[in-house]
Backbone as CSV, one residue per row, in Angstrom:
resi,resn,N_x,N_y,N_z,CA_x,CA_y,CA_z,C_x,C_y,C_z
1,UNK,83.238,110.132,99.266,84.603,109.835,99.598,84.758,108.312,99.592
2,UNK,86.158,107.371,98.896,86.355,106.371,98.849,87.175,106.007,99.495
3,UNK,86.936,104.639,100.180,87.703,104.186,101.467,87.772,102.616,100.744
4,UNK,89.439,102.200,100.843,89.759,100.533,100.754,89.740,100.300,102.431
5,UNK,88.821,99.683,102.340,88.939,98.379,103.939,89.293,97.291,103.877
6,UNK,90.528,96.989,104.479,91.209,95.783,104.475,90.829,95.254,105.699
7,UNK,90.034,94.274,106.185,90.267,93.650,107.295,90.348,92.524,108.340
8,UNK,91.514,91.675,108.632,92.214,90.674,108.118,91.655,90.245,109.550
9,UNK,91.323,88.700,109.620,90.643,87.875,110.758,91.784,87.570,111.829
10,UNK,91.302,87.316,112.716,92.269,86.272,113.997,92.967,85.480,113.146
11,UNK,93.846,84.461,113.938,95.161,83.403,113.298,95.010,82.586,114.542
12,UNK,93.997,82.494,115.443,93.721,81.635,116.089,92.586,80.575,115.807
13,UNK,92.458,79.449,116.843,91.774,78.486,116.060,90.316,78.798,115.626
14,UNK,89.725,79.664,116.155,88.336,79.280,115.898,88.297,80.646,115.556
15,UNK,89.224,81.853,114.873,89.135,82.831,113.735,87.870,81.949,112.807
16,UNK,88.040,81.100,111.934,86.969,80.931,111.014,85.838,80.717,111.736
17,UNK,85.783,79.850,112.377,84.279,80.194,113.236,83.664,81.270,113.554
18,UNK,84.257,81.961,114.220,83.813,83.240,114.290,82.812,83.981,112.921
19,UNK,83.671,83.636,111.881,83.451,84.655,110.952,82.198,83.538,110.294
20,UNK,82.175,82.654,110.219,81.356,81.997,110.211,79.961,82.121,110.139
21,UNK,79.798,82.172,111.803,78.991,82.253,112.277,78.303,83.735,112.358
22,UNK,78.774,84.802,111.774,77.737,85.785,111.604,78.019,86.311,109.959
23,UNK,78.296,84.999,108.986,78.883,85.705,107.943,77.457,85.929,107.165
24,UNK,76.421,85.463,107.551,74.947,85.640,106.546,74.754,87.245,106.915
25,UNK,74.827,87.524,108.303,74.738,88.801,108.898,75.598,89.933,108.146
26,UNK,76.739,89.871,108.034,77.895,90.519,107.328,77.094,91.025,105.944
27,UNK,77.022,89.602,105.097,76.133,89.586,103.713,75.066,90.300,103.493
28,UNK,74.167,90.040,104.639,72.777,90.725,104.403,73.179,92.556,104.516
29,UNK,73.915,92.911,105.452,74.593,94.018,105.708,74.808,94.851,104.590
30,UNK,75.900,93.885,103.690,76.568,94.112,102.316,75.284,94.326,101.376
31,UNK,74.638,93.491,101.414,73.435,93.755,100.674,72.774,95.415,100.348
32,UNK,72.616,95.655,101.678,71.826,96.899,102.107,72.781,98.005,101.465
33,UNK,74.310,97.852,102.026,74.867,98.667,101.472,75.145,99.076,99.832
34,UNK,75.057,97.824,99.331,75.408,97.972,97.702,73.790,98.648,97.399
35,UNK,72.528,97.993,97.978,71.625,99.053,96.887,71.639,100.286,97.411
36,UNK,72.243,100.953,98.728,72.380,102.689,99.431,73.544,103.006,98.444
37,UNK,74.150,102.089,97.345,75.619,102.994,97.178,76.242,103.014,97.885
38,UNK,76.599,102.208,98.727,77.349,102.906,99.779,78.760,101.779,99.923
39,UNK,78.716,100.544,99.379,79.873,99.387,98.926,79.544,98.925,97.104
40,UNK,80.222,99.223,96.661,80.684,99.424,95.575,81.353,97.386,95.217
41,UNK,81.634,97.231,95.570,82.601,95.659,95.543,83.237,95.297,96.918
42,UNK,83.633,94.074,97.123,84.170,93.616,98.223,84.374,92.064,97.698
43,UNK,85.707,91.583,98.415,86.213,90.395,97.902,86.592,89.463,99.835
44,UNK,86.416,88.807,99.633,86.871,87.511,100.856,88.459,87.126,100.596
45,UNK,89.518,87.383,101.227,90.329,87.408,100.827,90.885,85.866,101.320
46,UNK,91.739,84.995,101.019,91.967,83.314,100.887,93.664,83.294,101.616
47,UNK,93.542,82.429,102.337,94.505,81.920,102.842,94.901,80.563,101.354
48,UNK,96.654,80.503,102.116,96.751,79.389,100.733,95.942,77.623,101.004
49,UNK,95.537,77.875,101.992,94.484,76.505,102.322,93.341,76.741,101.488
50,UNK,92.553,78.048,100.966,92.024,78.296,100.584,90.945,78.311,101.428
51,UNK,91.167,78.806,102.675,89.865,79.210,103.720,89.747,81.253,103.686
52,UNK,88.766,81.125,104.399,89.359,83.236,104.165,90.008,83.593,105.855
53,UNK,90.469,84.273,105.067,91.393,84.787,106.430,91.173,86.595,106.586
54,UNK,90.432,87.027,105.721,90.170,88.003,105.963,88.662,88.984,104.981
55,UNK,89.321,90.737,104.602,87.910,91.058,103.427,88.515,92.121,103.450
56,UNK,88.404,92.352,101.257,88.398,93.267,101.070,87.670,94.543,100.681
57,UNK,86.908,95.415,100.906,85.667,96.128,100.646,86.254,97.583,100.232
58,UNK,85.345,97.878,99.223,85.607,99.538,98.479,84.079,99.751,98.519
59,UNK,84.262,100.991,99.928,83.429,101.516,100.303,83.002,103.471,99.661
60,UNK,82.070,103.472,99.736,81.936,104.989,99.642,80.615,105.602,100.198
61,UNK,81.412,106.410,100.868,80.848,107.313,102.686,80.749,109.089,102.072
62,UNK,80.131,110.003,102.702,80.099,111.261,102.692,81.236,111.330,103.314
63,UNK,81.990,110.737,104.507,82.646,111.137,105.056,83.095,110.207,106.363
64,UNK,84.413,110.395,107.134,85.215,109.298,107.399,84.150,109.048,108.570
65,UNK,83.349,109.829,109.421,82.357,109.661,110.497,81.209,108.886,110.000
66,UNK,80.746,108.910,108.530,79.929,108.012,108.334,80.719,105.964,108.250
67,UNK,81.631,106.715,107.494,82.163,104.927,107.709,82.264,104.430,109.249
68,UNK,83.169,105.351,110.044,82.970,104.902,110.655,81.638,104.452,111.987
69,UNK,80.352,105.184,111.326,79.686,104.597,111.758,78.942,103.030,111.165
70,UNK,79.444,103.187,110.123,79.177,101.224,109.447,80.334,100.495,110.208
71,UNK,81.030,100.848,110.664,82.102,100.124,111.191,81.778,98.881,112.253
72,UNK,81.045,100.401,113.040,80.760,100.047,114.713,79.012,99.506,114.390
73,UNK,78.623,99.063,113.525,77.595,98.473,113.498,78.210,96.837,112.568
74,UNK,79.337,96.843,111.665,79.693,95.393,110.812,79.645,94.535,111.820
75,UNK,78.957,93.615,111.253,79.223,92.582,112.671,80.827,91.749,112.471
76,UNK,81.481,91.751,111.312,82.532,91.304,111.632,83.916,91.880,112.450
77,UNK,83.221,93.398,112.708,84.027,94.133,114.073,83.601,94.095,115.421
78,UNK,82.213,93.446,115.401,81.278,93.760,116.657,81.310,92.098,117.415
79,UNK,81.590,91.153,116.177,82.001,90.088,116.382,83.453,89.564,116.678
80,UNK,84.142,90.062,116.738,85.481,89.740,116.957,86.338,89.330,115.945
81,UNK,85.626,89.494,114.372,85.998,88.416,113.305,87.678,89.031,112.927
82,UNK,87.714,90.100,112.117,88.279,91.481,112.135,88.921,91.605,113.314
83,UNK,90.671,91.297,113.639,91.663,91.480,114.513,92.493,92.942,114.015
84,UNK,92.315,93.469,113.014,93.242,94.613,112.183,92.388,95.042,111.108
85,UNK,92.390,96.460,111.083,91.513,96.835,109.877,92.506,97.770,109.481
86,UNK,92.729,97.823,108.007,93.347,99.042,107.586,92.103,100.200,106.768
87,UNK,92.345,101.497,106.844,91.369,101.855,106.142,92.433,102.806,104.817
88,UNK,92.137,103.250,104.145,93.002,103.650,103.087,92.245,104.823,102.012
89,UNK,91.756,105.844,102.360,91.292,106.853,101.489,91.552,106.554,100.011
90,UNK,90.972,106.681,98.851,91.573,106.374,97.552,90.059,106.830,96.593
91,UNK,90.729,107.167,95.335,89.577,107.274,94.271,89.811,106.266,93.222
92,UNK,88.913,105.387,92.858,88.616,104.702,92.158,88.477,105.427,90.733
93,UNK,89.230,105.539,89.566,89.327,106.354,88.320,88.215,105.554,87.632
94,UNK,87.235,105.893,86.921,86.368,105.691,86.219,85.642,104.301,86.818
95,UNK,84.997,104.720,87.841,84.169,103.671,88.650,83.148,102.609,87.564
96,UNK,82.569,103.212,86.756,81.586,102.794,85.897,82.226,101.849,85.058
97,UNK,83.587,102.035,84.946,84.345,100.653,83.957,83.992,99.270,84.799
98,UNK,83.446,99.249,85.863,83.156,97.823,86.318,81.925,97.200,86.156
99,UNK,81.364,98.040,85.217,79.549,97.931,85.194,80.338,96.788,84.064
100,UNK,80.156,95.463,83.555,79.769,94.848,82.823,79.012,93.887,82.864
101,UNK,78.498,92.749,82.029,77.814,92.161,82.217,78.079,90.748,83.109
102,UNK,77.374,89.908,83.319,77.518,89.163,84.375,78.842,88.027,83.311
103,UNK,78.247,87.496,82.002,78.879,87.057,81.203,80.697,87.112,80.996
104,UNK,80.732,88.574,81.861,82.151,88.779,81.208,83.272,88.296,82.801
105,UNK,82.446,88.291,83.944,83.399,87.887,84.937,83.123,86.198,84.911
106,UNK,82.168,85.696,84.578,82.230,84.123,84.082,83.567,83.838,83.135
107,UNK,83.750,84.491,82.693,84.847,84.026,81.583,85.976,84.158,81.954
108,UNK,86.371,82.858,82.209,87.995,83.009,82.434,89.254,83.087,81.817
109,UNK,89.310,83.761,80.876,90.268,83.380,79.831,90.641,85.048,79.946
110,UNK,90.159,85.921,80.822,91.303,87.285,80.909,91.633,87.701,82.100
């Protein structure tokens, strides 16, 4: 089952700190999950300062009790980073169209 997680930081001052400060943790996390299959992609989403203000992740769970047990272990929920999470059931149509080579997201011209 595929889940969009949207989930957007504090708007107070030390929101980036926060996230900051356990974002290697978050990563290493992400890590684990992409070789279980289990996060598929995820993007840092940018304020127009160009700091992040939040994250976007396309997850895939057996089921909504397994996400939400990655939830209550992300440290950017356990950390305070994450003020609002949306979660959003969805299927990704031909998942495998994102397999390309490293070459082709270097290129900026599409």
């Amino acid at each position: 089952m595929q889940f969009l997680v949207i989930g957007m930081d504090g708007t107070d001052d030390e929101a980036l700190n926060r996230r900051l400060a356990v974002r290697a943790d978050h990563i290493a996390l992400g890590d684990r999950l992409l070789a279980s299959g289990n996060m598929w992609y995820g993007a840092a989403l940018w304020n127009d300062s160009g700091k992040m203000k939040g994250s976007m992740l396309l997850m895939d769970f057996p089921s909504e009790e397994a996400l939400q047990e990655w939830l209550a272990k992300e440290p950017y929920m356990t950390s305070d980073v994450w003020r609002s999470v949306q979660i959003h059931k969805c299927n990704v149509r031909d998942p495998w169209q994102f397999n390309r080579p490293k070459e082709f997201f270097e290129n900026t011209n599409h």
